[in-house]
KOLFILUM-48478 format. One record per residue (C-alpha): residue number from 1; x, y, z. Coordinates in nm, 4 decimals, decimal comma. Each point is the difference from the previous one (the first is absolute). Layout:
+-----+----------+----------+----------+
| num |        x |        y |        z |
+-----+----------+----------+----------+
| NUM |        X |        Y |        Z |
...
+-----+----------+----------+----------+
This chain:
+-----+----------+----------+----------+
| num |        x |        y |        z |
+-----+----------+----------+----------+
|   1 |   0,0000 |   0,0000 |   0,0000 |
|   2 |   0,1127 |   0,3283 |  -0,1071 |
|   3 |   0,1098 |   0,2357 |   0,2865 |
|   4 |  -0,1687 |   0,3448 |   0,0039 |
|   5 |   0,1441 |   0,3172 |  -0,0805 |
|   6 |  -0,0145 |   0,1109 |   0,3829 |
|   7 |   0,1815 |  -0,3330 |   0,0937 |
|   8 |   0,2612 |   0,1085 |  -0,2800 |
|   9 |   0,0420 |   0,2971 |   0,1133 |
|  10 |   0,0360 |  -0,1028 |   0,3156 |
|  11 |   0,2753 |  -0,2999 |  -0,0419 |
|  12 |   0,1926 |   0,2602 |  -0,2718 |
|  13 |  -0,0374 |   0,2824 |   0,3548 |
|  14 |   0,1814 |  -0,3126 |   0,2087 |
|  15 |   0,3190 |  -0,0564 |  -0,2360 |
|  16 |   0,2945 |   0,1050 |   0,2091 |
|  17 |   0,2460 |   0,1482 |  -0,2681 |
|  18 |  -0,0400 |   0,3620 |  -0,0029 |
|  19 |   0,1364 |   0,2924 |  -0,2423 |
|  20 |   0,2563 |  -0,0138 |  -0,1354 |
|  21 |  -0,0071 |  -0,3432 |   0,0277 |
|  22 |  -0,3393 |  -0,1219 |  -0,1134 |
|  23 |  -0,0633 |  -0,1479 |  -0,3240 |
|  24 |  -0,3713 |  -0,0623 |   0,0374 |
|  25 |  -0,2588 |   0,2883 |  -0,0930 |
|  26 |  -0,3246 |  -0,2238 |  -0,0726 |
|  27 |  -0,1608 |  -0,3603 |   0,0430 |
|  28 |  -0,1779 |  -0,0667 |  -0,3078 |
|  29 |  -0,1880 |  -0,3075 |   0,0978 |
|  30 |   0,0526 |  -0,2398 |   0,2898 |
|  31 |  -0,1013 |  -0,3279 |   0,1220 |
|  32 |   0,1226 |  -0,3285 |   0,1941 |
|  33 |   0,1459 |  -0,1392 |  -0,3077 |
|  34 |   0,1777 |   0,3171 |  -0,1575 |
|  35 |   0,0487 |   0,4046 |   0,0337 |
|  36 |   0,0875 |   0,2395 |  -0,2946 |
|  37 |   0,1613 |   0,2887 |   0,1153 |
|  38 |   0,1679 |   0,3215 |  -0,2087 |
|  39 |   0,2478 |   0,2446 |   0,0454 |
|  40 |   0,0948 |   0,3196 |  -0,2117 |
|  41 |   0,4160 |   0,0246 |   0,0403 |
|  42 |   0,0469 |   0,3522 |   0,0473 |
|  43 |   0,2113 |   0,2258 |  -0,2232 |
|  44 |   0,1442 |   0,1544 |   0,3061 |
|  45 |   0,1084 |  -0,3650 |   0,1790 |
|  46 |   0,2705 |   0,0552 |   0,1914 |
|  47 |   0,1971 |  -0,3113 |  -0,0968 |
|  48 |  -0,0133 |   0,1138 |  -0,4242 |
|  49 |   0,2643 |   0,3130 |   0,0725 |
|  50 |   0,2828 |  -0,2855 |   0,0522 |
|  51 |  -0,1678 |  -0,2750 |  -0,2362 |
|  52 |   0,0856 |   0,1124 |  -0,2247 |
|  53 |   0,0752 |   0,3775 |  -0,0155 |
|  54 |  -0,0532 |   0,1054 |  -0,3650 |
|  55 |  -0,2475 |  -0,3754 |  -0,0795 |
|  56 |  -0,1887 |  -0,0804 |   0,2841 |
|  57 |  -0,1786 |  -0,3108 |   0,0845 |
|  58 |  -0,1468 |  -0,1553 |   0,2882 |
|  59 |   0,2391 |  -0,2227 |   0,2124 |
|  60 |  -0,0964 |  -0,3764 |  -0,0424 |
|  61 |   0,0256 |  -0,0069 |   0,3839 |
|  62 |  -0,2902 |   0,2473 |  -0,0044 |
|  63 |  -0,1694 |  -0,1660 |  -0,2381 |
|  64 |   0,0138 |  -0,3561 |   0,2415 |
|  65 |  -0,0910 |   0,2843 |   0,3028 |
|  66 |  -0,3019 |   0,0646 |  -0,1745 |
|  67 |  -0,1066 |  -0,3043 |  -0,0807 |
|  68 |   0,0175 |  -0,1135 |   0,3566 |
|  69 |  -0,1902 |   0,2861 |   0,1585 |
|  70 |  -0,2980 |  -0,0768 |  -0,2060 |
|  71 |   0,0549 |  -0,3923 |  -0,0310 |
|  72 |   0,1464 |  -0,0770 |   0,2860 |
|  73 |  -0,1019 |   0,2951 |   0,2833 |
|  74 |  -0,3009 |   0,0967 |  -0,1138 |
|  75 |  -0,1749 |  -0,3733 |  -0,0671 |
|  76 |   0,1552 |  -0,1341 |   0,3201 |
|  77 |  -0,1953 |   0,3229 |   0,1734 |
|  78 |  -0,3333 |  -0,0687 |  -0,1916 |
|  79 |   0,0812 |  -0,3877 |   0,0792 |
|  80 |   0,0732 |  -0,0203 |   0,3541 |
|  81 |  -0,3014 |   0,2057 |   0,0109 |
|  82 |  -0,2123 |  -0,2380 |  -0,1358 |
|  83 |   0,1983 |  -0,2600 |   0,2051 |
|  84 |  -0,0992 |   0,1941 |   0,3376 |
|  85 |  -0,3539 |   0,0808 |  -0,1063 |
|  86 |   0,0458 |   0,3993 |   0,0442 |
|  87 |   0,0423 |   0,2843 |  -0,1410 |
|  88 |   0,3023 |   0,0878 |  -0,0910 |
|  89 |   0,0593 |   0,2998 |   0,2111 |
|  90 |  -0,1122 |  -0,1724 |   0,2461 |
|  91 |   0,2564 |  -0,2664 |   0,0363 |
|  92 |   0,3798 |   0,0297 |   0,1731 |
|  93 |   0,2246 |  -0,0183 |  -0,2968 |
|  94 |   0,3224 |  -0,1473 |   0,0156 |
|  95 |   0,2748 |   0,0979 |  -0,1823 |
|  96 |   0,0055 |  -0,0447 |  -0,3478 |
|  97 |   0,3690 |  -0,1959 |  -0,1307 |
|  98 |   0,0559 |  -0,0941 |  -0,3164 |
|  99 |   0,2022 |  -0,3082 |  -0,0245 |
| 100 |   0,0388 |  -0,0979 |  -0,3261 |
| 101 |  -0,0252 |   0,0537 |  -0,3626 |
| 102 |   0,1286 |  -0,2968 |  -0,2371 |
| 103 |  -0,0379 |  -0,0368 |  -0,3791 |
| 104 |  -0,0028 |   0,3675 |  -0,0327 |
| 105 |   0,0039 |   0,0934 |  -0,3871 |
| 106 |   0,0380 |   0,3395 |  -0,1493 |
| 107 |  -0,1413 |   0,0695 |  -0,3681 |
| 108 |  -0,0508 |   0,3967 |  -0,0407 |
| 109 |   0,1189 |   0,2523 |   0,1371 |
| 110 |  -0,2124 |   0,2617 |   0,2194 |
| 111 |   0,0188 |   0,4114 |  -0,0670 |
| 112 |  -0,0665 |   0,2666 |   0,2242 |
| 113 |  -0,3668 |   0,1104 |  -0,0543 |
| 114 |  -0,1020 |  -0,3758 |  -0,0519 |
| 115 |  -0,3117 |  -0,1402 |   0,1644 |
| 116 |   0,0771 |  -0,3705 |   0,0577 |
| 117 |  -0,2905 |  -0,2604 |   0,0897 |
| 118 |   0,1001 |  -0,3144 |   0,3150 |
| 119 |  -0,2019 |  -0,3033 |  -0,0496 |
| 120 |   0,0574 |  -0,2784 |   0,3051 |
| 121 |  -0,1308 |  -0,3389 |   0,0202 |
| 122 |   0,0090 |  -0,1593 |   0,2906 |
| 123 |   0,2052 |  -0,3162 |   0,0436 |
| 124 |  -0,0766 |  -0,0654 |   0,3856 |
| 125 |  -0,0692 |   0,2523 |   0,2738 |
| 126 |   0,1162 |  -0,2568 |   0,3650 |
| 127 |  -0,0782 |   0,2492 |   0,3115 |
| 128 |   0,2091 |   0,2730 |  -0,0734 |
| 129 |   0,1853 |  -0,1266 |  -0,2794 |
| 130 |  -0,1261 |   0,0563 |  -0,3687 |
| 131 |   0,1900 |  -0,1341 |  -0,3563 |
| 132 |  -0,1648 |   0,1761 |  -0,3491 |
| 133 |   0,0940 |  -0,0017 |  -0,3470 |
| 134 |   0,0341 |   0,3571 |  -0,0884 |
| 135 |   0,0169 |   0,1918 |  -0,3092 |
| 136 |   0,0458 |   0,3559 |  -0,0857 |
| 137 |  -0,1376 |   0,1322 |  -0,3347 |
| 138 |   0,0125 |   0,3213 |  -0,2309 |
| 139 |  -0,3443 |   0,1722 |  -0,0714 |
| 140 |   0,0054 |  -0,1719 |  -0,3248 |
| 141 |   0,0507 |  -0,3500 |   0,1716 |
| 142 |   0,3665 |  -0,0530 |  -0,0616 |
| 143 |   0,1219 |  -0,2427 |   0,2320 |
| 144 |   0,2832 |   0,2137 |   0,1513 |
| 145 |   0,0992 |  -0,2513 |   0,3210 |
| 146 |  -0,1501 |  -0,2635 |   0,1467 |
| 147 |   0,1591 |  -0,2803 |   0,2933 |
| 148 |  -0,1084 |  -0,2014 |   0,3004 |
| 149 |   0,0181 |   0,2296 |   0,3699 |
| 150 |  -0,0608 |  -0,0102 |   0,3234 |
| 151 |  -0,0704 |   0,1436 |   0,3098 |
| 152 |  -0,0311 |  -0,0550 |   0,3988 |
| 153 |  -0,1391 |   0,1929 |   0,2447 |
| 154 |   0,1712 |   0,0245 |   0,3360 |
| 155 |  -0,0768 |   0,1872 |   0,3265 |
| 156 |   0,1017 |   0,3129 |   0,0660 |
+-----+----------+----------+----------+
């Protein structure tokens, strides 16, 4: 069942990262099989004055970053929600870790000014412990990354 636009908003409110270091400006849809997620990489990013000065593009670190806050931190919010029966707001979060990202691929590059477009499918979500198949998209649907990650939440 698709969540509601107040429960997006809501889980999207609850994602940790903060500026300049979130990557997540919308939850498209959401559910407790998937989440699509986008983010607009802004011209002004502070990381695109070093890479590289002259030709920038968005780190591929960044690009796994982002990918994680919507598949991995996000969906494991929404998730252990649904888990726990509550709101989200309502819940003690743990901390969000993200412990692993294998079979990363890279196939296009992403410019400043970009919108990009996260789609997760959940693998298994165990307690606090979820595993998704993520991909990250142009507009146009050009597959521009996609891997296997990971995430735990501990205490704080």
């Amino acid at each position: 069942m698709e969540a509601d636009d107040s429960l997006k908003q809501e889980v999207l409110q609850l994602v940790p990262q903060k500026e300049p270091f979130r990557f997540v400006d919308e939850i498209i849809s959401l559910d407790d099989e998937q989440i699509v997620g986008a983010y607009r990489f802004r011209e002004d990013e502070y990381f695109y004055r070093g890479h590289f000065p002259g030709n920038p593009i968005t780190p591929g670190v960044i690009l796994i970053e982002t990918m994680a806050q919507v598949g991995v931190v996000a969906f494991g919010i929404y998730l252990l929600s649904r888990q726990k029966n509550m709101r989200p707001g309502d819940m003690k979060l743990p901390v969000s870790l993200f412990s692993l990202a294998d079979g990363v691929e890279f196939r296009q590059i992403v410019k400043p000014g970009e919108r990009v477009i996260i789609k997760a499918k959940k693998i298994y979500f165990r307690k606090v412990t979820i595993k998704a198949n993520v991909s990250m998209e142009k507009e146009n649907g050009e597959i521009i990354c996609f891997g296997e990650l990971s995430g735990v939440g501990v205490d704080k």
